[in-house]
KOLKOL-22347 format. One record per residue (C-alpha): residue in one letter; x, y, z. Coordinates in steps of 0.02 Angstrom, whole numbers. Example, Ala and Ser with C-alpha at 12.3 -4.5 7.8 and 13.67 -1.06 7.14 Angstrom:
<atom aa="A" X="615" Y="-225" Z="390"/>
<atom aa="S" X="684" Y="-53" Z="357"/>
END
This chain:
<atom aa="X" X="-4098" Y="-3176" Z="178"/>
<atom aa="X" X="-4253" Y="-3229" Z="305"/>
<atom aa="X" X="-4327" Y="-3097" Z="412"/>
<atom aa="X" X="-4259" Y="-3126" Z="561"/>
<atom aa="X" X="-4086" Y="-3075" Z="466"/>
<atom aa="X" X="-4130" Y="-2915" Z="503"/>
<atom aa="X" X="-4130" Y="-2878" Z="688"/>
<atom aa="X" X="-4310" Y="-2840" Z="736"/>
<atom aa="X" X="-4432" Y="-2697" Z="694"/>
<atom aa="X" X="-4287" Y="-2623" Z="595"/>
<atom aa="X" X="-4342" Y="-2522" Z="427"/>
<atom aa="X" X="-4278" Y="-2660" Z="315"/>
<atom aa="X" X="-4351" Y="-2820" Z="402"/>
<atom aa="X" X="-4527" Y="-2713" Z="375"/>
<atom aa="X" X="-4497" Y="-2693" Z="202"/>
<atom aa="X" X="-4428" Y="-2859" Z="166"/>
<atom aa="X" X="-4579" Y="-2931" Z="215"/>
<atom aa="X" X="-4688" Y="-2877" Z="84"/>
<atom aa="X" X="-4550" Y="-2888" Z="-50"/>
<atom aa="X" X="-4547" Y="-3027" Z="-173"/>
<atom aa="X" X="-4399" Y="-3135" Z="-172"/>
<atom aa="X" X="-4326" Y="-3130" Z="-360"/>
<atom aa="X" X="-4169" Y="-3254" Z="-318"/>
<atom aa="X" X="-4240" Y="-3395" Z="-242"/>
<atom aa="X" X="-4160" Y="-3359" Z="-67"/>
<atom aa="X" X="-4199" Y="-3206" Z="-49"/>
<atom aa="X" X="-4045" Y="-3147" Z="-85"/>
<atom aa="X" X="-4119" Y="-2995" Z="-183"/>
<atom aa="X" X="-4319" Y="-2928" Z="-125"/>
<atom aa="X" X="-4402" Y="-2819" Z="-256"/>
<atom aa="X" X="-4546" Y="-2716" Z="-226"/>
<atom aa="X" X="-4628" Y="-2615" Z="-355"/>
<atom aa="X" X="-4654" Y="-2430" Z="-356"/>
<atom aa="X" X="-4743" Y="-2402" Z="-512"/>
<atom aa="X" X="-4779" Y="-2529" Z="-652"/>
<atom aa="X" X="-4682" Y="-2540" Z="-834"/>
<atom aa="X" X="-4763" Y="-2568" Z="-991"/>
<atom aa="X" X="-4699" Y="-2675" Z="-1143"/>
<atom aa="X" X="-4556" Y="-2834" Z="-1140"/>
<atom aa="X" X="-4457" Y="-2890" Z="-980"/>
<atom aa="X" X="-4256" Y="-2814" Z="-1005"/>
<atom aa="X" X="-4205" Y="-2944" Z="-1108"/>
<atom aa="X" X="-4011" Y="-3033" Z="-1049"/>
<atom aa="X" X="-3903" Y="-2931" Z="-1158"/>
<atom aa="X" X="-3975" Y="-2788" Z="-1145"/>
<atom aa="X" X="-3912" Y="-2608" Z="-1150"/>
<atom aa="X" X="-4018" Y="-2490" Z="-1027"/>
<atom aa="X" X="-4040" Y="-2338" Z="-975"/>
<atom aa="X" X="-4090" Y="-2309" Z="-796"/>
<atom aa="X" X="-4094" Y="-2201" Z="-641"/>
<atom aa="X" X="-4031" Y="-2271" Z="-480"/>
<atom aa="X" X="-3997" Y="-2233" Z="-277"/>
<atom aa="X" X="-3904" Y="-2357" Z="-180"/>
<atom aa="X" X="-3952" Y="-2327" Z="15"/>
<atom aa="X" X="-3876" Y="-2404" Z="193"/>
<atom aa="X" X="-4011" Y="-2430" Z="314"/>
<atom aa="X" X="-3969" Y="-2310" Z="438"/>
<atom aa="X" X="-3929" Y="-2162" Z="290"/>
<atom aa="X" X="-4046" Y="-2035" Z="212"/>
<atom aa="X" X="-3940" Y="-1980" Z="89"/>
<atom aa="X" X="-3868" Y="-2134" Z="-41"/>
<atom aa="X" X="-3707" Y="-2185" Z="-46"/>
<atom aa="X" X="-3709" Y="-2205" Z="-228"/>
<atom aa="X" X="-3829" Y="-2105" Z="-368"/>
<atom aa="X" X="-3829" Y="-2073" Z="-572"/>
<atom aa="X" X="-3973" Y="-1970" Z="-513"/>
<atom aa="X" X="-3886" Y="-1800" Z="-539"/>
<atom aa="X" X="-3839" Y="-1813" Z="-722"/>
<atom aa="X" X="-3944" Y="-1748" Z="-860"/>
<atom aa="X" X="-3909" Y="-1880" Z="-970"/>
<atom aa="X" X="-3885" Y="-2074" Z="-878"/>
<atom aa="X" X="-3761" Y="-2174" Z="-971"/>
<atom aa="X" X="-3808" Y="-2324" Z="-1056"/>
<atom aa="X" X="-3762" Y="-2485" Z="-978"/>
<atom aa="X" X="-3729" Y="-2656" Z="-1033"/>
<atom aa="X" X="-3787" Y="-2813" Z="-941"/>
<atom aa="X" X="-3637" Y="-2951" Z="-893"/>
<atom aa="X" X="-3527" Y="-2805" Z="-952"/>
<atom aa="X" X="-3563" Y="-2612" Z="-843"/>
<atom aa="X" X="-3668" Y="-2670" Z="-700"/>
<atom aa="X" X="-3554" Y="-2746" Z="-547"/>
<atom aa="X" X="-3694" Y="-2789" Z="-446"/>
<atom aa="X" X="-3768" Y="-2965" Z="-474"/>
<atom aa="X" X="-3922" Y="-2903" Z="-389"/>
<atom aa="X" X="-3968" Y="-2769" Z="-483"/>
<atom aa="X" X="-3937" Y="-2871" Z="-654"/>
<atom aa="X" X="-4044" Y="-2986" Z="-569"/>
<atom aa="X" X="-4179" Y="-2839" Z="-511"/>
<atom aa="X" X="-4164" Y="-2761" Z="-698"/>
<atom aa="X" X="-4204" Y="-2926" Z="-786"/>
<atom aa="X" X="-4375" Y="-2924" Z="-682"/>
<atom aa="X" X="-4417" Y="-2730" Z="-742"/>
<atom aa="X" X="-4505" Y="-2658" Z="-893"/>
<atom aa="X" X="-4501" Y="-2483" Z="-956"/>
<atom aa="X" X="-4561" Y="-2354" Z="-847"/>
<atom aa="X" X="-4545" Y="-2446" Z="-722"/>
<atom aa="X" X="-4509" Y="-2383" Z="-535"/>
<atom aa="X" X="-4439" Y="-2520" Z="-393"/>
<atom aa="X" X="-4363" Y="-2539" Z="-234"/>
<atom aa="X" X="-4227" Y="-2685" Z="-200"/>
<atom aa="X" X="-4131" Y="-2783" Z="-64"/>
<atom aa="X" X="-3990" Y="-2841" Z="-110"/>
<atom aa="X" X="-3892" Y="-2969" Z="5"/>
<atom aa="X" X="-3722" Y="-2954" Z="18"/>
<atom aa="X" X="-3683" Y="-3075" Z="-88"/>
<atom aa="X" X="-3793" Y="-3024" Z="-226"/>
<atom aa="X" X="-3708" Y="-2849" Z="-176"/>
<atom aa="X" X="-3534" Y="-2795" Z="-90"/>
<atom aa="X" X="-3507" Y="-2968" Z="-27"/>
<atom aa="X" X="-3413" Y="-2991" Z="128"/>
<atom aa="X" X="-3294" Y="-2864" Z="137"/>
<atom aa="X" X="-3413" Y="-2734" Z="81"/>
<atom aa="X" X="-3305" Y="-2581" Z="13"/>
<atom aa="X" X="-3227" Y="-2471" Z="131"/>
<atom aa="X" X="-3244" Y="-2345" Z="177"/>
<atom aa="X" X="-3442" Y="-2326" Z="99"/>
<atom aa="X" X="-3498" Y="-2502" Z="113"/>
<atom aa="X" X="-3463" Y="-2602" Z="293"/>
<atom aa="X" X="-3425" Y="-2769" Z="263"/>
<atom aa="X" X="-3577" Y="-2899" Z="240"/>
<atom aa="X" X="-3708" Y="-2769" Z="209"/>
<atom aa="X" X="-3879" Y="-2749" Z="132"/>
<atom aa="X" X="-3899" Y="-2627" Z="26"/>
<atom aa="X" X="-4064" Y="-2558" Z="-36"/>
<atom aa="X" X="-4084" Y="-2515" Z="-235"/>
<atom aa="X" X="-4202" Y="-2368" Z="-300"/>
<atom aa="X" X="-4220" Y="-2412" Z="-484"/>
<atom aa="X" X="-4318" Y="-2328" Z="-634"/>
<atom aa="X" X="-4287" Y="-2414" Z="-801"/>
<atom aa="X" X="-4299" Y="-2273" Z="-925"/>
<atom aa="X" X="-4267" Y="-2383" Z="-1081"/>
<atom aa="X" X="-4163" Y="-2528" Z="-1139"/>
<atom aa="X" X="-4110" Y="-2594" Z="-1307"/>
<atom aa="X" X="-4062" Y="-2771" Z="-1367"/>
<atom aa="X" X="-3889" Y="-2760" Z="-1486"/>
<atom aa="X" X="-3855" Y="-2946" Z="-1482"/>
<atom aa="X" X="-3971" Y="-2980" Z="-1619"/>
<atom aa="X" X="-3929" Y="-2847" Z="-1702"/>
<atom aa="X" X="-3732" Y="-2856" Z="-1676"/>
<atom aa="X" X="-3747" Y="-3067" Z="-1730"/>
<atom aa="X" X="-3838" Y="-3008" Z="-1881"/>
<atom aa="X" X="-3708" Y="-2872" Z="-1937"/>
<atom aa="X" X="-3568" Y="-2971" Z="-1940"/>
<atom aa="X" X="-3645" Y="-3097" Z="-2070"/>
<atom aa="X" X="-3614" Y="-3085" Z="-2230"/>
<atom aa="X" X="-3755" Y="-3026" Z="-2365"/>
<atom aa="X" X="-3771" Y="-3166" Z="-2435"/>
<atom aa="X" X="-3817" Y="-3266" Z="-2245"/>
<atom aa="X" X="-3920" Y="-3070" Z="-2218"/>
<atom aa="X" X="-4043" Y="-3106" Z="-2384"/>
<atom aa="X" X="-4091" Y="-3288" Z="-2295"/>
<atom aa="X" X="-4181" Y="-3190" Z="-2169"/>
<atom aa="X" X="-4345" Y="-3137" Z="-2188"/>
<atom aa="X" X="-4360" Y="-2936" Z="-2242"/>
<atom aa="X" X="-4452" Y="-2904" Z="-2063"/>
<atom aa="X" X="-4292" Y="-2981" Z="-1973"/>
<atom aa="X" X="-4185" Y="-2843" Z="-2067"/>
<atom aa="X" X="-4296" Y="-2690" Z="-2036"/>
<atom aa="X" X="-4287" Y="-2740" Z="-1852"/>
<atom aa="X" X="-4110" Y="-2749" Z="-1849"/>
<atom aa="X" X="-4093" Y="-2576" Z="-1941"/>
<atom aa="X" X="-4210" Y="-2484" Z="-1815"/>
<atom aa="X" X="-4115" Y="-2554" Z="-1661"/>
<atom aa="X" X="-3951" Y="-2485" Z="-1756"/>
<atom aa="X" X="-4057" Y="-2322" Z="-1767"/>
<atom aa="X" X="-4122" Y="-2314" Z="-1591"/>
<atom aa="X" X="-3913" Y="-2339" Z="-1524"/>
<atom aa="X" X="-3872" Y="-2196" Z="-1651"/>
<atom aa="X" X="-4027" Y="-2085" Z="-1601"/>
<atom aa="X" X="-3970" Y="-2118" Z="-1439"/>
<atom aa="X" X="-3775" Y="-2073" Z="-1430"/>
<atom aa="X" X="-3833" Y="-1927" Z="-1523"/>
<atom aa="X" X="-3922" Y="-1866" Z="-1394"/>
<atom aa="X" X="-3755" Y="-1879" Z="-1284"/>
<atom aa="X" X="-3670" Y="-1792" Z="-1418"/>
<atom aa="X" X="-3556" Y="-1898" Z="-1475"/>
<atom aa="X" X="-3602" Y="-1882" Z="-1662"/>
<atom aa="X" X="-3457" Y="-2004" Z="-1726"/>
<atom aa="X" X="-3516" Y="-2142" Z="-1638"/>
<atom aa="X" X="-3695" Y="-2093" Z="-1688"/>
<atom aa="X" X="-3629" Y="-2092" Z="-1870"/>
<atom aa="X" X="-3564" Y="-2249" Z="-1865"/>
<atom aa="X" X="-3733" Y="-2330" Z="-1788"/>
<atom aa="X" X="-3825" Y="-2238" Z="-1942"/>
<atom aa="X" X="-3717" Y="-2293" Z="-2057"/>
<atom aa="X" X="-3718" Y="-2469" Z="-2016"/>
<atom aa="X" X="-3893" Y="-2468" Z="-2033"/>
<atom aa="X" X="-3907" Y="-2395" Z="-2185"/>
<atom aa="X" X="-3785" Y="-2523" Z="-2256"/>
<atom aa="X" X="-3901" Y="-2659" Z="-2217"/>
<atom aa="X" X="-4068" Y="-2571" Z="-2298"/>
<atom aa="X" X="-3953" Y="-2542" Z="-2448"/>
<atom aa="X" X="-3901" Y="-2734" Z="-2477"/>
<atom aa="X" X="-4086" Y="-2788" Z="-2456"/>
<atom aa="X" X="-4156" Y="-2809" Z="-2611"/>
<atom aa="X" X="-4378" Y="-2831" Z="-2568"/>
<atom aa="X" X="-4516" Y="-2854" Z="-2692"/>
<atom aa="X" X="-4610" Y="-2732" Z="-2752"/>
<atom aa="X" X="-4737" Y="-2749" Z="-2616"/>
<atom aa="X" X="-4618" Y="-2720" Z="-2489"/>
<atom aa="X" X="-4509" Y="-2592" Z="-2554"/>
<atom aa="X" X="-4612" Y="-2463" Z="-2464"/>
<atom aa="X" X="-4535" Y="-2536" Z="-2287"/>
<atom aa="X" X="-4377" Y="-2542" Z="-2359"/>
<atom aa="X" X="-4373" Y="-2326" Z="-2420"/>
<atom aa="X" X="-4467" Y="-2280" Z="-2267"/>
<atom aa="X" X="-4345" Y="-2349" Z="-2138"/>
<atom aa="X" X="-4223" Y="-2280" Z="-2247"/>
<atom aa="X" X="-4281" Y="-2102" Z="-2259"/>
<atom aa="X" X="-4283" Y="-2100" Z="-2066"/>
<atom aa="X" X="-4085" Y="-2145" Z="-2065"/>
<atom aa="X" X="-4035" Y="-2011" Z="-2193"/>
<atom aa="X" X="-4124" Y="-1884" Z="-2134"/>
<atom aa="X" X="-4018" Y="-1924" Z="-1953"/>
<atom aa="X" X="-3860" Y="-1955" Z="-2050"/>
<atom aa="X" X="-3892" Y="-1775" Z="-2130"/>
<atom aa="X" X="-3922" Y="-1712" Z="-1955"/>
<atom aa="X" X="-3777" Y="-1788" Z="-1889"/>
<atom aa="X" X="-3660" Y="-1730" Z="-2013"/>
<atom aa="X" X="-3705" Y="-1568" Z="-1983"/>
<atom aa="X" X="-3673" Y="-1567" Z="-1805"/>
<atom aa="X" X="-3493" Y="-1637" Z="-1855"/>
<atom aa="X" X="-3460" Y="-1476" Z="-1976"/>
<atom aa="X" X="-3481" Y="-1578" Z="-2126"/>
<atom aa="X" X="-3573" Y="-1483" Z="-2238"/>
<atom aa="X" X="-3543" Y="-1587" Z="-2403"/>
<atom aa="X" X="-3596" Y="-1746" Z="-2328"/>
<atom aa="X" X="-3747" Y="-1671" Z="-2241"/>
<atom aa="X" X="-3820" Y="-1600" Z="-2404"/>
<atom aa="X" X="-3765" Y="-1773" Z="-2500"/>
<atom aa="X" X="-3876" Y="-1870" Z="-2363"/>
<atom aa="X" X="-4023" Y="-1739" Z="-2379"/>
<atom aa="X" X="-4024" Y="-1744" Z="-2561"/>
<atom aa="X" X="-4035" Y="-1930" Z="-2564"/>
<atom aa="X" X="-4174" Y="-1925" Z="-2431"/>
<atom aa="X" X="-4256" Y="-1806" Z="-2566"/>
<atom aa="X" X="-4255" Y="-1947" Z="-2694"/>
<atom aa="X" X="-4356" Y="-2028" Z="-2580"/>
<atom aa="X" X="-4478" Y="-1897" Z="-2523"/>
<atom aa="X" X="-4464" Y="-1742" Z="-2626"/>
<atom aa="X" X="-4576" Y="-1661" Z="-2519"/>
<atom aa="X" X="-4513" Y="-1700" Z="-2351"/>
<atom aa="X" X="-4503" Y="-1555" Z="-2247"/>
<atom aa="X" X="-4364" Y="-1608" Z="-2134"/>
<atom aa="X" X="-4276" Y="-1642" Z="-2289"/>
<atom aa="X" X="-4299" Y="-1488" Z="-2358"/>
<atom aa="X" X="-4263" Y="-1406" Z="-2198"/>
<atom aa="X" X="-4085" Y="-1487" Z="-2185"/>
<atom aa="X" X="-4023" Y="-1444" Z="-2349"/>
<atom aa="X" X="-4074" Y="-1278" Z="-2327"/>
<atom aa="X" X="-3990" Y="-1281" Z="-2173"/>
<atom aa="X" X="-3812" Y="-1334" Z="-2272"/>
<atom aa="X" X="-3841" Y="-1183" Z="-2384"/>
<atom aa="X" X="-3866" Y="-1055" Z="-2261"/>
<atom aa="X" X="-3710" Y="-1141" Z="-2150"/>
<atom aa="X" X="-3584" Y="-1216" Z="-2264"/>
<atom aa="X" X="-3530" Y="-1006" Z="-2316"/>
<atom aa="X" X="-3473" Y="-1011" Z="-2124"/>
<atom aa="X" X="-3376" Y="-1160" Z="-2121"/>
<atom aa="X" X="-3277" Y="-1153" Z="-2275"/>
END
């Protein structure tokens, strides 16, 4: 997509020409609004991110997420349709704000998609990456047995069980506590099988304490009251004086009359 493919002094052959060309043929233009911090999305990433799709001759977008409270989470090569904005989003870094051009075939192709889209339109992209996480690694790593798991180094493990907490911290925040559960769970499987040395066991009951005290949390939120003090109690093994702890199975007490 050249300039002259937009007929002249239009809004989008102005902006296209101080866009960088992330495709090669300038199929999709990028131009940044405000700059990320941290790691480029990575390719199998799941993120989280606010979007506007615009026409050129529309104020309003034709297509926005920017309404809900909570954006869902979406999957590279599996939730995004748009080649060009998997393209834009592997360019992007958290907190990061840009504007795209996406040709039609990096977009609606040729028939576009009646009646929103005309055919063989560019579309223009308003993107803010929010947050992503990476669950190949740690989906690759899970399915391994614990034998193949103790090969890797104890660092390799504790990453794999925070990603499996930051999915479960996150569907918890879209309240859907089952699938939370399961996330926490999965990652407190893998803490439990490693055996560390002495030195190290300190990485190994911290990242723990973190998961139980959710699991706890999350229990209670499903009207579980029995698991929620079991996972409190064993996050008191670990920290008799954690306050959170404390907190939650004071929290069954004072509930579980209620639910029973």
């Amino acid at each position: 997509m050249s300039a002259s493919t937009f007929p002249l002094n239009s809004r989008y052959q102005r902006l296209s020409q101080r866009m960088l060309d992330l495709s090669g043929d300038r199929g999709v233009l990028k131009d940044v609004i405000r700059e990320g911090s941290g790691e480029l999305v990575t390719p199998d990433a799941s993120v989280l991110v606010k979007y506007s799709g615009y026409l050129e001759h529309m104020d309003k977008p034709f297509d926005s997420n920017c309404f809900r409270k909570t954006p869902r989470l979406m999957k590279l090569g599996e939730d995004i349709t748009l080649w060009g904005m998997e393209l834009g989003l592997l360019s992007m870094r958290r907190g990061e704000v840009a504007r795209f051009l996406f040709k039609p075939t990096y977009a609606y192709g040729m028939l576009g998609c009646p009646p929103l889209i005309p055919p063989n339109t560019t579309v223009l992209f308003e993107i803010e990456l929010l947050d992503f996480l990476d669950s190949a690694e740690s989906d690759k790593f899970c399915v391994l047995s614990a034998e193949q798991q103790d090969q890797f180094p104890l660092q390799k493990v504790l990453k794999v069980a925070a990603t499996e907490r930051e999915f479960g911290n996150y569907l918890f925040r879209q309240n859907r506590f089952y699938d939370a559960k399961v996330r926490y769970k999965r990652a407190l499987l893998l803490l439990h099988r490693r055996s560390a040395p002495a030195e190290e066991q300190l990485l190994v009951e911290t990242a723990k304490l973190l998961v139980l005290l959710n699991l706890s949390f999350t229990y209670l939120k499903l009207e579980r009251p029995t698991m929620a003090l079991r996972y409190g109690e064993q996050a008191l093994v670990i920290d008799q004086k954690n306050t959170k702890a404390l907190f939650r199975c004071g929290q069954v007490s004072w509930r579980a009359g209620t639910w029973e």
